[in-house]
C-alpha positions in Angstrom: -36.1 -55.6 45.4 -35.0 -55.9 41.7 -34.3 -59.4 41.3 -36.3 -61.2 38.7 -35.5 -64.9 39.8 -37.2 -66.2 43.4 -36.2 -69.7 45.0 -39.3 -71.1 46.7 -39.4 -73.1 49.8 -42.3 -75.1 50.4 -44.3 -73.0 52.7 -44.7 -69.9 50.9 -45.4 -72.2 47.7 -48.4 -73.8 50.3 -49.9 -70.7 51.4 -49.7 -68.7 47.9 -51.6 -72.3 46.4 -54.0 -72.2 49.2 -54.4 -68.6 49.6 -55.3 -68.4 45.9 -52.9 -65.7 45.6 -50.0 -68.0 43.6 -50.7 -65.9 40.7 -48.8 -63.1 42.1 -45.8 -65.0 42.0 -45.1 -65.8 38.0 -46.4 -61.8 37.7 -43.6 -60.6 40.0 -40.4 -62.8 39.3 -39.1 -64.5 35.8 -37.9 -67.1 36.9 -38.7 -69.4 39.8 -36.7 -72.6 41.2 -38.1 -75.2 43.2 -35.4 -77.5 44.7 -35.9 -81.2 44.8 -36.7 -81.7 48.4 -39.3 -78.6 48.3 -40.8 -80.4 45.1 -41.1 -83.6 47.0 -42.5 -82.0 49.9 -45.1 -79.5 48.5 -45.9 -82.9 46.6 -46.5 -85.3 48.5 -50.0 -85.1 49.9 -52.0 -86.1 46.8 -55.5 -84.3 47.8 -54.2 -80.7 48.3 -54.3 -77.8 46.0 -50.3 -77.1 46.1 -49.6 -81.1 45.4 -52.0 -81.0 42.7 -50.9 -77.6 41.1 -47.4 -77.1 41.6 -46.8 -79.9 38.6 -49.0 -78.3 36.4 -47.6 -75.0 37.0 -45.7 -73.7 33.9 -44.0 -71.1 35.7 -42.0 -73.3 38.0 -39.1 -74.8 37.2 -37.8 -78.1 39.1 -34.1 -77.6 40.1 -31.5 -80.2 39.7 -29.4 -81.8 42.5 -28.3 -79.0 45.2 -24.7 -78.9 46.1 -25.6 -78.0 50.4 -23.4 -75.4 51.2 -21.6 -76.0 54.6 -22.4 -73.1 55.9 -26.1 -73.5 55.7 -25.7 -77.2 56.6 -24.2 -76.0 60.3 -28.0 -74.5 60.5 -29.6 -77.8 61.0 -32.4 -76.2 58.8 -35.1 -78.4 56.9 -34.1 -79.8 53.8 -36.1 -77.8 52.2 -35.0 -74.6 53.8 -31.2 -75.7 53.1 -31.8 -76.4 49.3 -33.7 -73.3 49.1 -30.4 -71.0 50.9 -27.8 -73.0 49.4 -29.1 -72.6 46.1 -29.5 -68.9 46.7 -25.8 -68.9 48.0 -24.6 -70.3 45.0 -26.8 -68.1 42.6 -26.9 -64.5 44.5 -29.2 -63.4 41.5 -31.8 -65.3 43.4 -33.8 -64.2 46.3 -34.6 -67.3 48.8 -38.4 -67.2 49.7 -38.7 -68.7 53.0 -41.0 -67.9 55.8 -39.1 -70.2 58.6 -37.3 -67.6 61.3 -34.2 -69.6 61.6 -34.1 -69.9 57.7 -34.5 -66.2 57.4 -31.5 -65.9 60.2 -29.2 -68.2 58.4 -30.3 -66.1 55.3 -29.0 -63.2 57.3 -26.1 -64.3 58.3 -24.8 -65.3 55.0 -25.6 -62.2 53.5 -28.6 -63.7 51.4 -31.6 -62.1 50.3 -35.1 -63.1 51.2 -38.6 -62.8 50.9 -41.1 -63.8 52.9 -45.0 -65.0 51.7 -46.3 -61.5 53.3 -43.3 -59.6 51.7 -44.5 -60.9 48.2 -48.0 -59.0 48.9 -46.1 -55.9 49.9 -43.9 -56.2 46.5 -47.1 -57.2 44.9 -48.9 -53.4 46.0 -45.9 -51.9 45.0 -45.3 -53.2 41.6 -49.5 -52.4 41.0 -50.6 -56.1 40.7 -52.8 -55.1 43.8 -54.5 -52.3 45.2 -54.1 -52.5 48.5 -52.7 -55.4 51.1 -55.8 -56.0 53.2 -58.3 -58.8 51.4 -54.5 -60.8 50.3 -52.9 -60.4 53.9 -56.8 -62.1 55.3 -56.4 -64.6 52.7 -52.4 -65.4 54.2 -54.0 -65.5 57.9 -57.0 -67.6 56.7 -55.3 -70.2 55.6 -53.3 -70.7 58.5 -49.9 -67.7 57.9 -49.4 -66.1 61.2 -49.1 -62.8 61.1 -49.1 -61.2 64.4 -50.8 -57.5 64.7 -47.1 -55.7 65.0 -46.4 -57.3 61.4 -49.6 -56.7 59.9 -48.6 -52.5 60.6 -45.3 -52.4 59.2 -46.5 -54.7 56.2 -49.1 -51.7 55.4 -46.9 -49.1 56.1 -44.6 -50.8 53.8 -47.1 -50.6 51.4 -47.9 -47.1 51.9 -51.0 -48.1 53.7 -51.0 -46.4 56.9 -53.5 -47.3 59.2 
């Protein structure tokens, strides 16, 4: 994965925030979009650590209006997982980050790239930020990610942490 621009959908902004792992995110990509309706969402609950940070966060940049591509639209997605793909459509030098399994099937289907919040700590161990995916993948299931125990292997063998 060589791209150095990520759009973010809400729930992998959520988890990294709460995790404490959100750091990784300005270390692994140059730029990072958040579209309007992702902004609003992550934003909206006053007391918690993403709604608080995400405003204060340098490294994020607030997108403009999204054109919805139709194709994306026919999904019947979130809005924030349709901003976050039809932005990605539109810009193929971005990789959507979306955890959402019909979002990451739409993805598929239009030929888009995509990241997940686990795939960032996999990207994370291989780029050196971390040394291995164990204490960051806890921190992801702590705070609410499921990861089942079939994902958890092929995440470490990704990794090039064989279990």
């Amino acid at each position: 994965m060589s791209s150095k621009a990520v759009v973010v959908n809400s729930s992998p902004l959520i988890t990294l925030f709460n995790s404490q792992l959100i750091g990784l995110l300005p270390q692994l990509f140059e730029t990072i979009q958040v579209p309007p309706a992702v902004w609003q969402e992550v934003t909206a609950h006053k007391v918690d650590v993403a709604a608080q940070s995400l405003p204060e966060s340098a490294w994020a940049t607030r997108t403009d209006t999204v054109s919805i591509h139709p194709s994306v639209a026919a999904w019947d997605l979130g809005a924030g997982e349709t901003e976050v793909l039809s932005y990605a459509s539109l810009h193929p030098e971005y990789i959507a980050m979306v955890d959402d399994a019909a979002a990451r099937r739409c993805a598929i289907s239009l030929n888009i790239s995509t990241l997940g919040t686990a795939g960032l700590v996999v990207l994370a161990k291989r780029r050196g930020l971390i040394t291995s995916i164990d204490e960051p993948i806890q921190a992801l299931r702590n705070v609410g990610l499921w990861l089942g125990e079939d994902l958890i292997q092929l995440l470490k063998r990704q990794a090039g942490e064989y279990s």
